[in-house]
C-alpha positions as a Markdown table, in Angstrom:
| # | Residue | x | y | z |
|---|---|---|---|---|
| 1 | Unk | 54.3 | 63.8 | 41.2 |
| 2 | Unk | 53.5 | 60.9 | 43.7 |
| 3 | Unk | 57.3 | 60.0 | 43.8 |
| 4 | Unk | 58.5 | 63.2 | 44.4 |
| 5 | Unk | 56.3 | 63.6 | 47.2 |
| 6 | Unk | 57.6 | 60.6 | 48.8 |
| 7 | Unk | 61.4 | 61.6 | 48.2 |
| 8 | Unk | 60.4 | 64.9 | 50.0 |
| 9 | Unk | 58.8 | 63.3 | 53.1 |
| 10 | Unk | 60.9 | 60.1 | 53.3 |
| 11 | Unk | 64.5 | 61.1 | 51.7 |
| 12 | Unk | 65.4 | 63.5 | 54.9 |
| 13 | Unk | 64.6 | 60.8 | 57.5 |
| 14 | Unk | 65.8 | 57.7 | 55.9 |
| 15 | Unk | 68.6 | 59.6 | 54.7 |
| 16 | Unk | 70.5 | 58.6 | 50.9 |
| 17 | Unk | 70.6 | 55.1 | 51.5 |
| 18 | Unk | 67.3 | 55.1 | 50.2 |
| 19 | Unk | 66.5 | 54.2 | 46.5 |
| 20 | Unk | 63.4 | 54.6 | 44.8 |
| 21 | Unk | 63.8 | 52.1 | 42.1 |
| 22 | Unk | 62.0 | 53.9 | 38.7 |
| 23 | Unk | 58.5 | 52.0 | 37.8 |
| 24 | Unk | 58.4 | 48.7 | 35.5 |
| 25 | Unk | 58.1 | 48.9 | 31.9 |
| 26 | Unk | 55.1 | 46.2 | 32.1 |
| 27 | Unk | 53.2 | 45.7 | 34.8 |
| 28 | Unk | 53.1 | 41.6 | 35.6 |
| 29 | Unk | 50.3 | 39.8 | 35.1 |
| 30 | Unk | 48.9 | 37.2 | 37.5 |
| 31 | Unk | 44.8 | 36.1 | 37.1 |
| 32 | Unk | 43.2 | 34.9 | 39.7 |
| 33 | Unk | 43.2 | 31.0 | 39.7 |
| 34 | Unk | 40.1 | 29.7 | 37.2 |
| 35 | Unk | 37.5 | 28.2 | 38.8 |
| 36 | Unk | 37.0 | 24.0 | 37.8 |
| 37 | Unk | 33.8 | 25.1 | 35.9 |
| 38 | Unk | 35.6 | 28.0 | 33.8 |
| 39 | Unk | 38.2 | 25.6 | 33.0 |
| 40 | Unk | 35.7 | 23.5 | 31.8 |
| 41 | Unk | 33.9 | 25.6 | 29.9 |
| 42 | Unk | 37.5 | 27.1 | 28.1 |
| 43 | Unk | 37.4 | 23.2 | 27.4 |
| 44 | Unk | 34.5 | 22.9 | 25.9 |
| 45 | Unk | 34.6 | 25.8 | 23.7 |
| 46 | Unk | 38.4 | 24.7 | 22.3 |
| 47 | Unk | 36.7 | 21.7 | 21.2 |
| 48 | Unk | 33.5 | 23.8 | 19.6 |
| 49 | Unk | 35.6 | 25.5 | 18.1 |
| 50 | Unk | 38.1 | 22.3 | 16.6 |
| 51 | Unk | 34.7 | 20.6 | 15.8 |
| 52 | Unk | 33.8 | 19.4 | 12.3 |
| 53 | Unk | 31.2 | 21.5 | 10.8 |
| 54 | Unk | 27.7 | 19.7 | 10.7 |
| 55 | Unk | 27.7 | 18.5 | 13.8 |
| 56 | Unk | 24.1 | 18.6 | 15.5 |
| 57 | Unk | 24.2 | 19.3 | 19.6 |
| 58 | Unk | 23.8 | 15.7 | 19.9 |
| 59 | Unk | 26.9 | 14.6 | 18.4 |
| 60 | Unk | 28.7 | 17.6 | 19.4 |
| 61 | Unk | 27.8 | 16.3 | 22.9 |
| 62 | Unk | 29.3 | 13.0 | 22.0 |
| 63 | Unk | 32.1 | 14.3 | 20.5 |
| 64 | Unk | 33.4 | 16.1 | 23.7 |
| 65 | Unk | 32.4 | 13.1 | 25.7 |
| 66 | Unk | 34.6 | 10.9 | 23.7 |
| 67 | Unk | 37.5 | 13.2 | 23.8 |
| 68 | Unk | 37.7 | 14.1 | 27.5 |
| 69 | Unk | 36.0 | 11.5 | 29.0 |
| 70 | Unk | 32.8 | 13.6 | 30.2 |
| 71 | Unk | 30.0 | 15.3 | 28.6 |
| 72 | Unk | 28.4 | 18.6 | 28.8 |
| 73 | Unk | 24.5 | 20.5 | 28.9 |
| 74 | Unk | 23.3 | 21.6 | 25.7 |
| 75 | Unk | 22.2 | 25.3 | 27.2 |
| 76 | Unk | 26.7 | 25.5 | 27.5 |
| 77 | Unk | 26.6 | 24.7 | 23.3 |
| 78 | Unk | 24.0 | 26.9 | 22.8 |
| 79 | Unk | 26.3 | 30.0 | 24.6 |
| 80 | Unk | 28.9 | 28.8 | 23.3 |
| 81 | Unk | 27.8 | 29.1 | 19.5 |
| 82 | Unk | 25.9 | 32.4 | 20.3 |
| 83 | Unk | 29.1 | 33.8 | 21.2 |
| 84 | Unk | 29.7 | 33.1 | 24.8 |
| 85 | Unk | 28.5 | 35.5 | 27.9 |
| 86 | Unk | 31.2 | 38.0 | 29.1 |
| 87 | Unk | 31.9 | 36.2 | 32.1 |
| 88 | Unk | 32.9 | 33.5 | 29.5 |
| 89 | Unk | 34.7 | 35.1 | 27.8 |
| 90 | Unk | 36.7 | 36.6 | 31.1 |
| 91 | Unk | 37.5 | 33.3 | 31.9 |
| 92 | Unk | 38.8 | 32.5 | 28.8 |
| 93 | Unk | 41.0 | 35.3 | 28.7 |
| 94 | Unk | 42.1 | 34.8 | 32.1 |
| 95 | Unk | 42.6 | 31.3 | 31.1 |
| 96 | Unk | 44.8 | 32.4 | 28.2 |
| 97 | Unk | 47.0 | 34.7 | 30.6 |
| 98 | Unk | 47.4 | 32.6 | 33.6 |
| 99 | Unk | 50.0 | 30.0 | 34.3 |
| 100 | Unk | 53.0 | 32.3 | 32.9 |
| 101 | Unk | 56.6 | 30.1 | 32.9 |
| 102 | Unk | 59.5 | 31.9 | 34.7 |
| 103 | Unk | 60.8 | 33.3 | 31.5 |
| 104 | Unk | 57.6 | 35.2 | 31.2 |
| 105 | Unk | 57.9 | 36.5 | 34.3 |
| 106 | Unk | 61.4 | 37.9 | 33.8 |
| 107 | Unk | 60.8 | 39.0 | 30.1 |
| 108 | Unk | 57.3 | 39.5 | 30.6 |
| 109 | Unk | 55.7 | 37.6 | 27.7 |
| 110 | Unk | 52.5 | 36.1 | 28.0 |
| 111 | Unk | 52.7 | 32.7 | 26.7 |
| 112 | Unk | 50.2 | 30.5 | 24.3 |
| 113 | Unk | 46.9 | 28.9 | 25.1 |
| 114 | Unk | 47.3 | 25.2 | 26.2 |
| 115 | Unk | 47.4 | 22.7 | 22.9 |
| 116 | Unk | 44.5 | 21.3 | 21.7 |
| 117 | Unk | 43.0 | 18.1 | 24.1 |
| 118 | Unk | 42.3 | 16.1 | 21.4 |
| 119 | Unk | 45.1 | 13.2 | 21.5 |
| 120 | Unk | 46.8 | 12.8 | 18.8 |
| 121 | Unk | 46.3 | 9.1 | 18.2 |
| 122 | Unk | 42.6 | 9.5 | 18.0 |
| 123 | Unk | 42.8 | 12.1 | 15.7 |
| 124 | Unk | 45.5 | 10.1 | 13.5 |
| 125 | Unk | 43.2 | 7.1 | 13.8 |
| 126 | Unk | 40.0 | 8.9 | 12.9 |
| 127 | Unk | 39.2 | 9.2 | 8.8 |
| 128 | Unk | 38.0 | 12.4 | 7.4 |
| 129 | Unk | 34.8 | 9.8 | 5.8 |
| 130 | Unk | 34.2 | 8.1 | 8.8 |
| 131 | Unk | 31.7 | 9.8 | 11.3 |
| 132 | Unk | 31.6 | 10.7 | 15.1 |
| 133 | Unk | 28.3 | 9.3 | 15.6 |
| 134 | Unk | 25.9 | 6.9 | 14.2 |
| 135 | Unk | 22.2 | 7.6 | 15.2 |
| 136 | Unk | 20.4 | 3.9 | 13.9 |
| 137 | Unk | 16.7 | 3.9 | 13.7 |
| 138 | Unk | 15.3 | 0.3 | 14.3 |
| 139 | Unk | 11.9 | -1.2 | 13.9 |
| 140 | Unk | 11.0 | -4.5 | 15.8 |
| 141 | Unk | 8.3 | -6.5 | 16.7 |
| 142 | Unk | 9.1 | -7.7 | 20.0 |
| 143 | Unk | 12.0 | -6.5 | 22.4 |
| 144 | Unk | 14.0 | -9.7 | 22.4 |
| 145 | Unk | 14.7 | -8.7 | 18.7 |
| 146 | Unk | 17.0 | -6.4 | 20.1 |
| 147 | Unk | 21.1 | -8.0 | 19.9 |
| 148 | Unk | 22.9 | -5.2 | 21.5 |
| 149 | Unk | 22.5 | -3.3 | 24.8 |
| 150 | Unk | 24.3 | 0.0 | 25.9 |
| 151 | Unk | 28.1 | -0.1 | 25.9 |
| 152 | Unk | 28.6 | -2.9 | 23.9 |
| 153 | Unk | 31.3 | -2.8 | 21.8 |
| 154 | Unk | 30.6 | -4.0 | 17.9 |
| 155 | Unk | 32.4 | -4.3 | 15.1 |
| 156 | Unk | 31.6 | -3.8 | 11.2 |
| 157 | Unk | 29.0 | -5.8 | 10.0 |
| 158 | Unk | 27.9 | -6.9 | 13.2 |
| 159 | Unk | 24.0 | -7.8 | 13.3 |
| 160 | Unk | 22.0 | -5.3 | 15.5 |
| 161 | Unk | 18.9 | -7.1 | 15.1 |
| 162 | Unk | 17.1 | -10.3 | 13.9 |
| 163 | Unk | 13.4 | -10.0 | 12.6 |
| 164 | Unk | 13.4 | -13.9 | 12.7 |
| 165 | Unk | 9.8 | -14.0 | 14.6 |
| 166 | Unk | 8.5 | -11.3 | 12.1 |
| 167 | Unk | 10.1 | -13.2 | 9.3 |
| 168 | Unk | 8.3 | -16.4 | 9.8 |
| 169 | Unk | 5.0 | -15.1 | 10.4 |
| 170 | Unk | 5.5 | -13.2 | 6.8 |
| 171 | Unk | 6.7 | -16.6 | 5.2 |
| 172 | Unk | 3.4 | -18.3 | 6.5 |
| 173 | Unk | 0.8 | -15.6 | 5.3 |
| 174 | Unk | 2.9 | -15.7 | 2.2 |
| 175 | Unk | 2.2 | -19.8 | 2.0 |
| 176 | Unk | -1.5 | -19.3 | 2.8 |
| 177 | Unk | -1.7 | -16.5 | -0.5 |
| 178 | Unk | 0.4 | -18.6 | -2.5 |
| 179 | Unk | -2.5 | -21.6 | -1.9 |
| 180 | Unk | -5.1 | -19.0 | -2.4 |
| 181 | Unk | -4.1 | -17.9 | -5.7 |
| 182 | Unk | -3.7 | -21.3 | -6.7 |
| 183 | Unk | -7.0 | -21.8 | -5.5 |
| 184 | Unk | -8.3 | -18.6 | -7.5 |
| 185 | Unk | -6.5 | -19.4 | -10.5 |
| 186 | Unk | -8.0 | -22.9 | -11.2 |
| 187 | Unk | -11.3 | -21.6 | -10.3 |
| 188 | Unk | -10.9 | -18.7 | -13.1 |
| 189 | Unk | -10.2 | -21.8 | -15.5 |
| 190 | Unk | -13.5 | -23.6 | -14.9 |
| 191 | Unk | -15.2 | -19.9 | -15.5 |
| 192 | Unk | -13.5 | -19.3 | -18.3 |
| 193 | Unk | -14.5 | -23.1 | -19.8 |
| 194 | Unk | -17.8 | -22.5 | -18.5 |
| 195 | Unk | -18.2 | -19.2 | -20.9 |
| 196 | Unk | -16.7 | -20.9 | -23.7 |
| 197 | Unk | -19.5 | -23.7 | -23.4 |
| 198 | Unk | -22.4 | -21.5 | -22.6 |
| 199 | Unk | -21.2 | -19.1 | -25.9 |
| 200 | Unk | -20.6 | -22.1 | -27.9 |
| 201 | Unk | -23.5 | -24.8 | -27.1 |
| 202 | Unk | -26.1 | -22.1 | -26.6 |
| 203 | Unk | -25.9 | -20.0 | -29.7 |
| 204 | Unk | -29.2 | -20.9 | -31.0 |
| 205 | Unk | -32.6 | -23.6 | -30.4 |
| 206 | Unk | -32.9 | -26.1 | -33.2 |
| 207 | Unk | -34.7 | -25.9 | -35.4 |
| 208 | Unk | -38.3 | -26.2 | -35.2 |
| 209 | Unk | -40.4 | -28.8 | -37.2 |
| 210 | Unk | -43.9 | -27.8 | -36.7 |
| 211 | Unk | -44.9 | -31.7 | -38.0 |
| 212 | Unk | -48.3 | -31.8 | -35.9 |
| 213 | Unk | -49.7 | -28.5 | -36.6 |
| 214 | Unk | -48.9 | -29.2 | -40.5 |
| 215 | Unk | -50.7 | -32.8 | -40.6 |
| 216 | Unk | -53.5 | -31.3 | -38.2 |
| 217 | Unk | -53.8 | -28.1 | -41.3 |
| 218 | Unk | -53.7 | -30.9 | -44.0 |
| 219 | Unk | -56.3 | -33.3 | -42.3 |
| 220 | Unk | -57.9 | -30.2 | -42.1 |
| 221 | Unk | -58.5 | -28.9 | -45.7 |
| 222 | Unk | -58.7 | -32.3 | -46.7 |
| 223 | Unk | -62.2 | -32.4 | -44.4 |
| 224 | Unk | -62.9 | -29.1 | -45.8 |
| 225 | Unk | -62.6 | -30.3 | -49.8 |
| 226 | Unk | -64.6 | -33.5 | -49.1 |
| 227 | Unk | -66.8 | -31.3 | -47.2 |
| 228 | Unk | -67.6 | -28.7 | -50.4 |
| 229 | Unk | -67.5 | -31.5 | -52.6 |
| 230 | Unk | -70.3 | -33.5 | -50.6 |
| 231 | Unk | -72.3 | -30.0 | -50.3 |
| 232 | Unk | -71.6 | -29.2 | -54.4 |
| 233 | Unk | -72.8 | -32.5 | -55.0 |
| 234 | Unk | -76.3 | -32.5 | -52.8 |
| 235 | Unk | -77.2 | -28.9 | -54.1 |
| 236 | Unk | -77.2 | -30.5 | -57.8 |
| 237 | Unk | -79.3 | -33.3 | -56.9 |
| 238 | Unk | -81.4 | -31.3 | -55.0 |
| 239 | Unk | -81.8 | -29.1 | -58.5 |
| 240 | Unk | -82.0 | -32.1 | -60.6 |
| 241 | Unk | -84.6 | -33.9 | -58.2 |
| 242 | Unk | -86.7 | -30.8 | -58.5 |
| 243 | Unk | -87.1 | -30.5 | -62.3 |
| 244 | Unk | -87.4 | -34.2 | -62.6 |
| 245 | Unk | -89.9 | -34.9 | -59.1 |
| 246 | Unk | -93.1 | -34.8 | -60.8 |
| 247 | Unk | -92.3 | -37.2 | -63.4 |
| 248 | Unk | -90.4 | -39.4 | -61.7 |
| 249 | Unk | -92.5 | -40.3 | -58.6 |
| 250 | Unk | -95.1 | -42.7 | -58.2 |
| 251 | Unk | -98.5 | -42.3 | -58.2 |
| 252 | Unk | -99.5 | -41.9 | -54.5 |
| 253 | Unk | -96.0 | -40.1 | -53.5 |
| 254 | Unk | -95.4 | -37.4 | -51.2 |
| 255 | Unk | -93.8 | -34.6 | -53.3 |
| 256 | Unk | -93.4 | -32.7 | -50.4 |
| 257 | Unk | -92.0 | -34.9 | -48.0 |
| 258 | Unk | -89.1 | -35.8 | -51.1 |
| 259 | Unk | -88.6 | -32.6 | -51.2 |
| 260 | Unk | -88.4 | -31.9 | -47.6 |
| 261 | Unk | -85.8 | -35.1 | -47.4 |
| 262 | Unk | -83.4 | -33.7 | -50.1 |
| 263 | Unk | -83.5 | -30.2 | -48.6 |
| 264 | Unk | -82.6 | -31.8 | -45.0 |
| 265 | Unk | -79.3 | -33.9 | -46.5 |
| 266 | Unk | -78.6 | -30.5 | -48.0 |
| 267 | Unk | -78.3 | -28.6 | -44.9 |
| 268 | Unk | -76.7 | -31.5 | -43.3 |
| 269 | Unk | -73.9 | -31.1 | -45.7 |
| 270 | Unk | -73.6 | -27.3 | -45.6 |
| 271 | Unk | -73.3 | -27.9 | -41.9 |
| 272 | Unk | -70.4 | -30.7 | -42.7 |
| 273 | Unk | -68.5 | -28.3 | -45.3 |
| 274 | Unk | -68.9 | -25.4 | -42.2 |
| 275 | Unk | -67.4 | -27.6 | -39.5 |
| 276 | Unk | -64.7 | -28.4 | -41.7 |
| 277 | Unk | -63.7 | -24.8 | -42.9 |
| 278 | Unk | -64.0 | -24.1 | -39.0 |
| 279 | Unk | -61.5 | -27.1 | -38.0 |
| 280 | Unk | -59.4 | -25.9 | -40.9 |
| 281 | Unk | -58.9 | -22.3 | -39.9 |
| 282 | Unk | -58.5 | -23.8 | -36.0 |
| 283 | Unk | -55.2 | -26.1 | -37.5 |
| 284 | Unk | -54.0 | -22.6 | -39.2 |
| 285 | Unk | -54.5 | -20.8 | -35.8 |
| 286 | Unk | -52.5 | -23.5 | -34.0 |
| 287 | Unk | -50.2 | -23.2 | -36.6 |
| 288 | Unk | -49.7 | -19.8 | -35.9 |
| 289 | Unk | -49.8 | -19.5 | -32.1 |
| 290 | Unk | -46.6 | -22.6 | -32.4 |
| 291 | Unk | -44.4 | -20.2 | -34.3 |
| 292 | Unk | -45.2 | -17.6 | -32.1 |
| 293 | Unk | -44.8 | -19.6 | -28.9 |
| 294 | Unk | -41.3 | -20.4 | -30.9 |
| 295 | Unk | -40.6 | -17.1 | -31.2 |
| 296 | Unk | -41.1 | -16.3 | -27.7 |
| 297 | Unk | -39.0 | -19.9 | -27.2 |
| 298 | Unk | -36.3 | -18.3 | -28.7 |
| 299 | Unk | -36.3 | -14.8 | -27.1 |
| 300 | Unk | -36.1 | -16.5 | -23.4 |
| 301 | Unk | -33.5 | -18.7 | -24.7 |
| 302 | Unk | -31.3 | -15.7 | -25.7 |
| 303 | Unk | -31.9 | -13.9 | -23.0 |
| 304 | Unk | -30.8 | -17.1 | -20.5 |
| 305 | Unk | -28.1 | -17.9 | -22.7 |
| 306 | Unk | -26.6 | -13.7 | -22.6 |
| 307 | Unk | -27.4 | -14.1 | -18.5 |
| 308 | Unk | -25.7 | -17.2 | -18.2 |
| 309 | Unk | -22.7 | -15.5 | -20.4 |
| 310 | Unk | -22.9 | -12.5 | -18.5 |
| 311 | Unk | -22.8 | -14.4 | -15.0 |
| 312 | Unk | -19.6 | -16.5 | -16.6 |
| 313 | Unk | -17.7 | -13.4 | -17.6 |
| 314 | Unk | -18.9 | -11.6 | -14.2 |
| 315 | Unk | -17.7 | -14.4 | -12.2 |
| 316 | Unk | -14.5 | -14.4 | -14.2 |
| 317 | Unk | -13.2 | -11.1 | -13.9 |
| 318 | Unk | -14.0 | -11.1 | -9.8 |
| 319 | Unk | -12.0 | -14.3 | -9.6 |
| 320 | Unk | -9.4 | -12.4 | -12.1 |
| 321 | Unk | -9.3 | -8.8 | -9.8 |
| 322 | Unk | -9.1 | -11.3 | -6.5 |
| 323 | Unk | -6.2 | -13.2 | -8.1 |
| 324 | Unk | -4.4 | -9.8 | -9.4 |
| 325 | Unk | -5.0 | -8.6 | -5.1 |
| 326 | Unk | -3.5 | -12.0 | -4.0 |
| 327 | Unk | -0.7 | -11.7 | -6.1 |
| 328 | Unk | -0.3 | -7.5 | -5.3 |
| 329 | Unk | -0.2 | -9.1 | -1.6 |
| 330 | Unk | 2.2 | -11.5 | -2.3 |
| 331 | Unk | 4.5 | -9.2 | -3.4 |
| 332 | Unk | 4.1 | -6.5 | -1.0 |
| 333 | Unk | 4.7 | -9.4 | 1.6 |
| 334 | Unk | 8.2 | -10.7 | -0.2 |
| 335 | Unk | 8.9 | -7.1 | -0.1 |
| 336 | Unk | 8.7 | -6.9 | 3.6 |
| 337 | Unk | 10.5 | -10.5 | 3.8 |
| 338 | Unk | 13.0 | -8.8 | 2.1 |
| 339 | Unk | 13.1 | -5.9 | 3.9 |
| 340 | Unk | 13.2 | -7.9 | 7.4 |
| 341 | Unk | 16.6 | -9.2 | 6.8 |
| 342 | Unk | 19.3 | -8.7 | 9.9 |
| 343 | Unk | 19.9 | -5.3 | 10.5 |
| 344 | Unk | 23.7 | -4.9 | 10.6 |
| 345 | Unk | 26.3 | -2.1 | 12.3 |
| 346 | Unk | 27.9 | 0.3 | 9.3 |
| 347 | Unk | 30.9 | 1.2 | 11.4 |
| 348 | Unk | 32.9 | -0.8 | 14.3 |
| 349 | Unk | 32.3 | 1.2 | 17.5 |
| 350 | Unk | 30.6 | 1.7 | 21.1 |
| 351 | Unk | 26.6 | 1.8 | 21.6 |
| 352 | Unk | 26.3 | 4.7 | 23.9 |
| 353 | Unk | 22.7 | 4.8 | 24.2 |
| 354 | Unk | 19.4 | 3.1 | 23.3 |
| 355 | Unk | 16.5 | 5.2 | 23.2 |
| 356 | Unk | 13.1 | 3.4 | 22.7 |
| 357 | Unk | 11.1 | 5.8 | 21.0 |
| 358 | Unk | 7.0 | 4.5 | 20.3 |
| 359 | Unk | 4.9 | 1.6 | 19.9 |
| 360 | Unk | 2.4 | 1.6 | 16.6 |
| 361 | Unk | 0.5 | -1.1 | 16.8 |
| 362 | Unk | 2.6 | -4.1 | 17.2 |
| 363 | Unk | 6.0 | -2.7 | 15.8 |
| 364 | Unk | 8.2 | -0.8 | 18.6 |
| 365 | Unk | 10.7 | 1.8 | 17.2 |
| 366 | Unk | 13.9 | 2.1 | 19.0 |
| 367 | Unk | 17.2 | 4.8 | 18.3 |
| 368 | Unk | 20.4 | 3.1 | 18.6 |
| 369 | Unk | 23.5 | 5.6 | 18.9 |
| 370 | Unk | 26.2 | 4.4 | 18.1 |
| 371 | Unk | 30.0 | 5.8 | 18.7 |
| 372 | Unk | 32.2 | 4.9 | 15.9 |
| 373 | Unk | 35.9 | 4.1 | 16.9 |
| 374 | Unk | 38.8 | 4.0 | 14.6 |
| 375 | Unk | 39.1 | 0.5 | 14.9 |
């Protein structure tokens, strides 16, 4: 309709020479030029999008860093694995369509989205095992442990740190428990002789003899019979000088005071035979109270010799529980000698960055990220 209106108003003044050419078959195509930061970001994503899968926004960060020179913010990744924004994905298109060679613009093709940016000798060189980027989580004790610094270049095997201070402090406390449990251990031998002396020399007392109290007992009833046999023998001369008194004594004796005489030896020796039954049962007494004081003897005398065998085996298994802790420290300490050894580089490549993460106590820990190269 639009044409023919303009043949009607233009064809009678212009006249025939005029030709309205018929309209294109496909309208050509030219974007607008991209903008540095579009062509970044259709960059960027080309690379997402080539990435292994894995990859944390970290390495994904050095991974475009290594391959165009330059890094990039980790809000782009995070649009870019969301699925972009539309003005993204504009530019992308546009990025796609512009640029068209002179044989698209006389056929009218739209040509192919630039090749990848990856060059091909780094992708050659790198091994499908062999990672992007090492992250290498140290422990030291003092800064100076640290070998590398950012952008050195290492290779394989290459030490990263030296524990050397920490190292020799562990060796000496290791000396110093080594002593100790020497120390400990002939100490536990003098215990354990000690309890094998107290069980075997102080079983039992000797025997007792009880020699005194026996010959003070004998001396005893021997006063005792002499003492009943002086007393049997009065009382019969008493009884004999009665029956026989009146015949026997003179004329012009005192029967009474005879009489009285015999009767006073008489109670003289029941007095004697008394004080001899009375020593006699004194000797049995101390008889007795010696075997009980032995008894008693003995009782103590157990119970020193189980105190003095419970202090030896006491005193044992402390020294036996501090030598089994000695030697548990010993070993957690070659442990740790053990684990101080040089810590070395897994892969030949570039530090990019050292990050010093916290102190605990006196041990700093400190992030080493490290680019692997295909070298």
């Amino acid at each position: 309709m639009f044409v023919r209106l303009l043949r009607s108003i233009f064809g009678a003044t212009l006249g025939a020479g005029v030709e309205i050419l018929p309209p294109l078959e496909r309208p050509r195509l030219k974007a607008p030029p991209l903008a540095p930061h579009h062509r970044r970001a259709a960059e960027v994503r080309h690379l997402v999008a080539t990435a292994p899968q894995g990859l944390s926004t970290r390495q994904l960060i050095m991974y475009v860093r290594e391959l165009t020179g330059a890094g990039c913010s980790p809000k782009l990744l995070a649009r870019l694995r969301r699925g972009g924004t539309p003005l993204l994905l504009c530019a992308l298109a546009l990025a796609g369509c512009s640029g068209p060679s002179r044989a698209g613009r006389s056929g009218g093709a739209i040509p192919s989205p630039a090749p990848s940016v990856i060059p091909p000798e780094t992708e050659a060189a790198r091994s499908p095992d062999r990672p992007r980027l090492v992250k290498v989580r140290l422990t030291l004790a003092s800064p100076g442990e640290l070998r590398v610094r950012p952008g050195d270049e290492v290779s394989a095997g290459a030490a990263l740190c030296d524990r050397a201070a920490e190292r020799g402090r562990l060796r000496g406390q290791r000396d110093l428990l080594t002593l100790s449990l020497r120390r400990l251990g002939s100490q536990a031998a003098a215990a354990a002789e000690s309890a094998r002396l107290v069980a075997d020399l102080g079983a039992a007392l000797p025997p007792p003899e009880y020699a005194a109290e026996r010959a003070a007992i004998l001396r005893a009833e021997t006063e005792e019979a002499a003492a009943g046999r002086r007393l049997e023998t009065q009382r019969r001369r008493l009884a004999a000088l009665l029956e026989a008194l009146p015949a026997s004594l003179p004329e012009g004796a005192d029967r009474g005071a005879v009489e009285e005489h015999e009767r006073a030896r008489l109670a003289l020796a029941e007095e004697a035979r008394r004080q001899s039954e009375a020593e006699a049962t004194l000797a049995r007494a101390r008889m007795r109270g010696a075997r009980e004081a032995r008894q008693i003897e003995e009782r103590r005398h157990a119970v020193d010799v189980a105190r003095q065998a419970l202090a030896a085996r006491s005193q044992l298994q402390q020294l036996e529980a501090a030598r089994a802790q000695l030697a548990a420290q010993l070993a957690a300490i070659e442990t740790q000698v053990g684990q101080l050894a040089a810590v070395r580089a897994p892969f030949a490549g570039r530090v990019e960055r050292v990050t010093w993460e916290e102190q605990h106590d006196q041990t700093i820990t400190v992030v080493l990220y490290l680019a692997v190269t295909g070298r």
